[in-house]
TIVEX-494093 format. One record per residue: residue in one letter; x, y, z of N, C-alpha, C in turn. Coordinates in pm, 1 decimal, padded with zeros to 6 digits. Each point is the difference from the previous one (the first is absolute). Layout:
REM residues N
+------+----------+----------+----------+----------+----------+----------+----------+----------+----------+
! rest !      nc1 !      nc2 !      nc3 !     cac1 !     cac2 !     cac3 !      cc1 !      cc2 !      cc3 !
+------+----------+----------+----------+----------+----------+----------+----------+----------+----------+
!    A !        X !        Y !        Z !        X !        Y !        Z !        X !        Y !        Z !
...
+------+----------+----------+----------+----------+----------+----------+----------+----------+----------+
REM end
This chain:
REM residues 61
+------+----------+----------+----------+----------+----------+----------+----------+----------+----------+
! rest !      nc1 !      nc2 !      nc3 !     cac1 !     cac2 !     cac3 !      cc1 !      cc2 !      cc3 !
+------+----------+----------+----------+----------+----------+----------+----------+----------+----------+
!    X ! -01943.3 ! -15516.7 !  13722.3 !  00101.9 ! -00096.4 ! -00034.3 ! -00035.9 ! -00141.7 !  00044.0 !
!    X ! -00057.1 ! -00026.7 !  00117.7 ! -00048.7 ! -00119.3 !  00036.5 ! -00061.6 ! -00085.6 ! -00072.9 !
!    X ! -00113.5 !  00085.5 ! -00113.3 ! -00098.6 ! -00043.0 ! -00086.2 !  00118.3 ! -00059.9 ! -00073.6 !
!    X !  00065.6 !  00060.3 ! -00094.7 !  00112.2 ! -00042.0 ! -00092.0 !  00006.2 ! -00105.8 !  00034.7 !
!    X !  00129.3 ! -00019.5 !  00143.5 !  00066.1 ! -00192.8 !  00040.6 ! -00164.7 ! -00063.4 ! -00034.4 !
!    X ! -00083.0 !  00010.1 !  00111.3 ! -00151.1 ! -00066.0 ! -00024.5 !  00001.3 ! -00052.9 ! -00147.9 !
!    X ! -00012.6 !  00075.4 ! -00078.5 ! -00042.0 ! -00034.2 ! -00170.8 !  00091.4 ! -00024.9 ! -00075.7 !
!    X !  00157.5 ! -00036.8 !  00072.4 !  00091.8 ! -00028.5 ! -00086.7 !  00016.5 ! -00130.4 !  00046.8 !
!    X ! -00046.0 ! -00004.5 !  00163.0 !  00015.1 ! -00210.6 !  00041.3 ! -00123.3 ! -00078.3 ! -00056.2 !
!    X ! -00104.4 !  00083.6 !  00003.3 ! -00163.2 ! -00038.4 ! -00085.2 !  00066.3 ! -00073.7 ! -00106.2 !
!    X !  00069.9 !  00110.6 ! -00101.6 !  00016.4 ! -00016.8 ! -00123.0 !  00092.6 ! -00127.2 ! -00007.6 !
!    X !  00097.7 !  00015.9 !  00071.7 !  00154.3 ! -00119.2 ! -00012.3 ! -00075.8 ! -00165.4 !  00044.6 !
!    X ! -00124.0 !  00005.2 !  00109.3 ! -00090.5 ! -00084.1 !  00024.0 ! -00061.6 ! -00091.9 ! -00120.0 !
!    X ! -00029.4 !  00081.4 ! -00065.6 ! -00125.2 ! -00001.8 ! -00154.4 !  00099.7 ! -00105.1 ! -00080.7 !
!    X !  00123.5 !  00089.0 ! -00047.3 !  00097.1 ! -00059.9 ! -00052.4 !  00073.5 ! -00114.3 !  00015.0 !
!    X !  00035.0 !  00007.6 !  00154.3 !  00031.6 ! -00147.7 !  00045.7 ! -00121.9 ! -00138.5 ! -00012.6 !
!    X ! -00076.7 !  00025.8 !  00037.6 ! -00146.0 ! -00041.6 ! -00035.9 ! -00042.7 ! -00081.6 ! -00153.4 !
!    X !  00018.5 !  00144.8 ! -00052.7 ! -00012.8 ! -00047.0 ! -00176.2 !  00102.8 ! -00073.4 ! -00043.5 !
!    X !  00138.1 ! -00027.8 !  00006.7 !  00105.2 ! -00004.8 !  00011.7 ! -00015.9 ! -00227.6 !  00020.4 !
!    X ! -00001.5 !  00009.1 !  00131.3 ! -00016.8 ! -00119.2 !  00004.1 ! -00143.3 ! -00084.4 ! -00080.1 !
!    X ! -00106.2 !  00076.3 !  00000.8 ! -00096.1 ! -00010.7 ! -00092.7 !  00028.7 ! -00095.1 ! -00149.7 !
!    X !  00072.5 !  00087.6 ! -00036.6 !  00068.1 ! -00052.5 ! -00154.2 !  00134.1 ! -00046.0 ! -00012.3 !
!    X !  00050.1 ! -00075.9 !  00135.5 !  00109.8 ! -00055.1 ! -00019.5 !  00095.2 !  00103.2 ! -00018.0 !
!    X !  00026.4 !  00076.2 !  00035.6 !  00143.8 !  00128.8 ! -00012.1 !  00054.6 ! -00005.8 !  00153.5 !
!    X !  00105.6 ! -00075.6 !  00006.6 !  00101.3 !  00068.1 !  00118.3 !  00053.7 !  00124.0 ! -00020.5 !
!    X ! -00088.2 !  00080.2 !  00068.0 !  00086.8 !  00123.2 !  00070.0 !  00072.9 ! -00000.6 !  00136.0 !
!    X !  00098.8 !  00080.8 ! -00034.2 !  00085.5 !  00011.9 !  00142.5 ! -00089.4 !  00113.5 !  00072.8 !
!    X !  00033.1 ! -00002.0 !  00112.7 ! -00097.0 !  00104.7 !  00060.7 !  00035.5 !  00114.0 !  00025.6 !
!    X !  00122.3 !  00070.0 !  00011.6 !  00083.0 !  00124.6 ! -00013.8 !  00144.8 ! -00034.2 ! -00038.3 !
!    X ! -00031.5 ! -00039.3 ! -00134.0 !  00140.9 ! -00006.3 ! -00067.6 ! -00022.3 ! -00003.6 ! -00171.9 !
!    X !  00062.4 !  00008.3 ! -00068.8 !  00017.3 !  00014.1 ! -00133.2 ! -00091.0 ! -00141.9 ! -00063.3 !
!    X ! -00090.9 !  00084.6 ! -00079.1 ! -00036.8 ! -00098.4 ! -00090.9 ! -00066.8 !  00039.0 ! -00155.8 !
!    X !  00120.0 !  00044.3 ! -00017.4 !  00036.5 ! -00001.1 ! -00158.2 !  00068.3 ! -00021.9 ! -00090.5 !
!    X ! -00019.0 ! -00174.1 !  00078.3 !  00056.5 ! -00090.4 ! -00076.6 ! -00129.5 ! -00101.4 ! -00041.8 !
!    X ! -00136.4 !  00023.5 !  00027.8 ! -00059.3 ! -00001.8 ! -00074.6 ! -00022.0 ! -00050.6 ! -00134.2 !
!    X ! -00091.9 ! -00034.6 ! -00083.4 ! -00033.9 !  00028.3 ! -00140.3 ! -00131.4 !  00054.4 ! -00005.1 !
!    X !  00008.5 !  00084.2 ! -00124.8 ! -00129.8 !  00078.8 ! -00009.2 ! -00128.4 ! -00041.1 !  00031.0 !
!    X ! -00010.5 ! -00145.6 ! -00047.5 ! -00124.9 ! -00051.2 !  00004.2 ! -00069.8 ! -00011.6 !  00123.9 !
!    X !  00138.8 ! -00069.5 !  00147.6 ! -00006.4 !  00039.3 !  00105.6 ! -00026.8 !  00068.6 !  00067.7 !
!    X !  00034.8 !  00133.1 ! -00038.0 ! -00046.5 !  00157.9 !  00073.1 ! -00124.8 !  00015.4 ! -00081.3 !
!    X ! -00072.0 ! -00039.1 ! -00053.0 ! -00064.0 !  00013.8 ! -00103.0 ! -00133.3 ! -00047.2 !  00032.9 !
!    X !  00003.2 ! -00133.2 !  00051.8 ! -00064.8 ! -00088.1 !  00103.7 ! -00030.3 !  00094.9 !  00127.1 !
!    X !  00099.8 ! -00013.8 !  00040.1 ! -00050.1 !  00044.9 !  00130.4 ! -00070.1 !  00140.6 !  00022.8 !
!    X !  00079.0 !  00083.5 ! -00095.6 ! -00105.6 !  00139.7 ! -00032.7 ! -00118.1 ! -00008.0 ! -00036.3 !
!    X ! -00071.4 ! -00073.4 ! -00092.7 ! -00096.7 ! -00056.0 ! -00018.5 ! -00061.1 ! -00037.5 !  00120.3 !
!    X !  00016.5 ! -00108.2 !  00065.6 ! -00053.7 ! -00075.5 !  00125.8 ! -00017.0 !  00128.7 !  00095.4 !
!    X !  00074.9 !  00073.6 ! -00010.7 ! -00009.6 !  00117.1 !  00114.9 ! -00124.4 !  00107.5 ! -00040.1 !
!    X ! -00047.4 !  00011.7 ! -00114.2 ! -00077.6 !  00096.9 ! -00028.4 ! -00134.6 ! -00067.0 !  00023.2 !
!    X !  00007.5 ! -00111.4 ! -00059.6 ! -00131.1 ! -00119.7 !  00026.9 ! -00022.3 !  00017.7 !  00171.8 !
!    X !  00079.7 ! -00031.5 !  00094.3 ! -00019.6 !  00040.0 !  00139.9 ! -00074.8 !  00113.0 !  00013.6 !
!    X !  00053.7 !  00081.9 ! -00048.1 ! -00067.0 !  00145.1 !  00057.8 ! -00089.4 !  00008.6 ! -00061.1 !
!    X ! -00001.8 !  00002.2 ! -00122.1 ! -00163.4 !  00015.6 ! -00076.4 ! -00139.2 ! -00087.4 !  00104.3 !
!    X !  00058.1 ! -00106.7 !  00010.8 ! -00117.2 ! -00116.2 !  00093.0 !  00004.8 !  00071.7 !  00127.4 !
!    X !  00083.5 !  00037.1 !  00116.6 !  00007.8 !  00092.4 !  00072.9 ! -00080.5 !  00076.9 ! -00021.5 !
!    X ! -00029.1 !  00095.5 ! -00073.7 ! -00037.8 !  00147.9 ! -00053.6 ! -00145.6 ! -00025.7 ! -00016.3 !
!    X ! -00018.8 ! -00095.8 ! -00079.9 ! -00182.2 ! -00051.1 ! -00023.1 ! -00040.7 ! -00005.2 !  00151.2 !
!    X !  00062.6 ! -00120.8 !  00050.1 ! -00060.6 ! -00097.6 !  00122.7 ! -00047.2 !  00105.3 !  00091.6 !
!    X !  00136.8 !  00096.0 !  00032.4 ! -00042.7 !  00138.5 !  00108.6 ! -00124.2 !  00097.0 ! -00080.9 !
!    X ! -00004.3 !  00018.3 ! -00111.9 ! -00110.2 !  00101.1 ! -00024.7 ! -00109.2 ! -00049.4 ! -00092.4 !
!    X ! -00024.2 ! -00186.0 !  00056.1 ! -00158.5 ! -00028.2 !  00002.9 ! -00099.5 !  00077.3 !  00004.1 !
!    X ! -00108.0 !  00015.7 ! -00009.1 ! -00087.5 !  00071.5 !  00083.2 ! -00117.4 ! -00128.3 !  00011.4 !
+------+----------+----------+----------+----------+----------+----------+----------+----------+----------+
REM end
């Protein structure tokens, strides 16, 4: 279960991260779907771009 919190604050990290990245105020534990698509849209985007570059950088060789 530990792993879980671990990879769910990782994850909420990434997001907050990507988030300000592309100009999206998120609240940080509160409702935000009030949103527009393009918004969540953005930042989902920006969030996958993280990890993908993440994902390379660690398995250089």
């Amino acid at each position: 279960m530990a792993s879980n919190k671990k990879n769910k604050a990782a994850l909420n990290s990434i997001k907050m991260q990507a988030a300000n990245e592309v100009g999206v105020n998120l609240k940080e534990n509160g409702y935000n779907g009030d949103l527009t698509s393009k918004q969540a849209g953005s930042v989902g985007g920006q969030m996958v771009k993280k990890m993908i570059e993440s994902y390379e950088n660690n398995n250089q060789q």
